[in-house]
C-alpha positions in Angstrom: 0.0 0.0 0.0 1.1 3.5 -0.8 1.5 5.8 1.7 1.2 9.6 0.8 3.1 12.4 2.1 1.0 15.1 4.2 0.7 18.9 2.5 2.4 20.6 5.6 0.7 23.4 7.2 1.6 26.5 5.5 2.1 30.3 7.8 -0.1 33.3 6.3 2.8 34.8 5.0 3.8 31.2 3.0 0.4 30.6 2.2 0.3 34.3 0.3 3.7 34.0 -1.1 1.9 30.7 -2.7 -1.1 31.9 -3.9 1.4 35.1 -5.4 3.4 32.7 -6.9 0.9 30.8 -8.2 -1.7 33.8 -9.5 1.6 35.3 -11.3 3.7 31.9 -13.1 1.4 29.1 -12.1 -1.5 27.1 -13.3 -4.6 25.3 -11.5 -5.7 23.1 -13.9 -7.5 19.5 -14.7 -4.8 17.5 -17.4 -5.0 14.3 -18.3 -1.9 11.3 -17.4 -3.9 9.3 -20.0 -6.1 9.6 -23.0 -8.8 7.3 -21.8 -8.2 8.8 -17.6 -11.0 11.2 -16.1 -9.3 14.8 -15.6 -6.8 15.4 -12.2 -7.0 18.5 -10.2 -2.8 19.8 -10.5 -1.2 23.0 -9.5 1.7 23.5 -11.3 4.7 26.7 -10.9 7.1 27.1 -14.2 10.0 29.1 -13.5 14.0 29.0 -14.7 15.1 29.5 -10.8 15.1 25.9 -9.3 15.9 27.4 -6.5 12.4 29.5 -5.8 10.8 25.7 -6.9 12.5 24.6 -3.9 11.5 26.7 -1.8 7.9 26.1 -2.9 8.2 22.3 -2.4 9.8 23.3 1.2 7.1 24.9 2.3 4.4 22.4 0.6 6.0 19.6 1.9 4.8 17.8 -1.3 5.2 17.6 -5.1 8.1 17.5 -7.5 10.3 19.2 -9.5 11.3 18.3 -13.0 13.2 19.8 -15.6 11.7 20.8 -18.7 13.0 20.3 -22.1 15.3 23.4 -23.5 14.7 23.6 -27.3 17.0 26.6 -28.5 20.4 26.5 -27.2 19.5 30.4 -26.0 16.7 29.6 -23.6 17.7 29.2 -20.0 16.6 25.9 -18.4 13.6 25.7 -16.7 11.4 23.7 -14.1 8.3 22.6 -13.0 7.0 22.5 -9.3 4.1 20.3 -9.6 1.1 18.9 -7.3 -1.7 16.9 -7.7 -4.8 15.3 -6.5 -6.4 15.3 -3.1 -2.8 16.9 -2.1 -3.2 19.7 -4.3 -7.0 20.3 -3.2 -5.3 20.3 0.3 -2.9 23.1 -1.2 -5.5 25.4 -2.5 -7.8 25.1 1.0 -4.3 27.1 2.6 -3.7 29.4 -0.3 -7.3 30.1 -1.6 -7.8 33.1 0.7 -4.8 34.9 -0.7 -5.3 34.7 -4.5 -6.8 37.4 -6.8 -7.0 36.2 -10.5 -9.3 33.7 -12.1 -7.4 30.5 -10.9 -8.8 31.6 -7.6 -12.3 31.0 -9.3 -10.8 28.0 -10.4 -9.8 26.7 -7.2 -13.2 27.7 -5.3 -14.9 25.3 -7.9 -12.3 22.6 -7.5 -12.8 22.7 -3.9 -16.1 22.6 -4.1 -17.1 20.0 -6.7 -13.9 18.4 -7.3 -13.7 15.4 -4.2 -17.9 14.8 -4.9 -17.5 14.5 -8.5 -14.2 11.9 -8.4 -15.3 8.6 -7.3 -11.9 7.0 -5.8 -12.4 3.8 -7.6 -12.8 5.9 -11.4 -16.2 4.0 -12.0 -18.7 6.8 -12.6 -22.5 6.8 -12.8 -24.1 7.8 -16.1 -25.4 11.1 -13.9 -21.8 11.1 -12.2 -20.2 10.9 -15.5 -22.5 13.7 -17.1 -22.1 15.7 -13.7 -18.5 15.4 -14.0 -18.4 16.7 -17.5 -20.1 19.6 -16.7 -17.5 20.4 -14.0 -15.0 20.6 -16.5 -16.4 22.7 -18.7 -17.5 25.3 -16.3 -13.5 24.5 -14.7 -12.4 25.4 -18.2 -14.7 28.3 -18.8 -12.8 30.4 -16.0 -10.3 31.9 -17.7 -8.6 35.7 -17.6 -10.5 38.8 -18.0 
């Protein structure tokens, strides 16, 4: 069995240096790990200084970091701080209060609809299924001004 790590329990001022971070270079977003796969909740932060990435997963206490391909040899390297699922939800409950662009819209729906709309064992209901859809395209509907 796995065992997950716990989103650690983030000060006001970490939990607004987040939700800054997030508003400014991040995304909350549903992708796809497969074709056939329901949409997963993931916050993701794209930046070329590992080092602030860091520093995010630090004060998370969760996620990963990966390196994303560099395709001219002028482009700096750059990463990806990225959580997802129920630990992500757990994320945007901290940082929620502190955001101010649409991904904050994003994250009050997510948090609102997300968990009820994701059966744990991925076998939906016709209604849940046609419920679910709806979710995502309102999710997806919330976009900047």
């Amino acid at each position: 069995m796995t065992t997950y790590q716990k989103v650690r329990k983030m000060s006001s001022e970490e939990a607004a240096y987040l939700a800054g971070l997030i508003d400014g270079e991040g995304t909350v977003t549903l992708t796809k790990r497969e074709k056939s796969a329901q949409r997963s909740i993931v916050i993701t932060i794209a930046n070329t200084e590992r080092c602030l990435l860091e520093f995010t997963l630090s004060i998370v206490g969760v996620g990963r970091i990966s390196s994303k391909l560099t395709y001219k040899e002028n482009h700096a390297p750059s990463y990806v701080y990225q959580v997802s699922g129920r630990q992500a939800l757990t994320v945007l409950e901290q940082i929620v209060p502190f955001m101010h662009s649409y991904k904050k819209e994003r994250a009050i729906l997510a948090l609102s609809d997300y968990i009820r709309l994701t059966p744990r064992n991925g076998r939906y209901s016709q209604k849940q299924f046609a419920d679910r859809e709806l979710f995502v395209k309102d999710f997806f509907a919330l976009t900047a001004k």
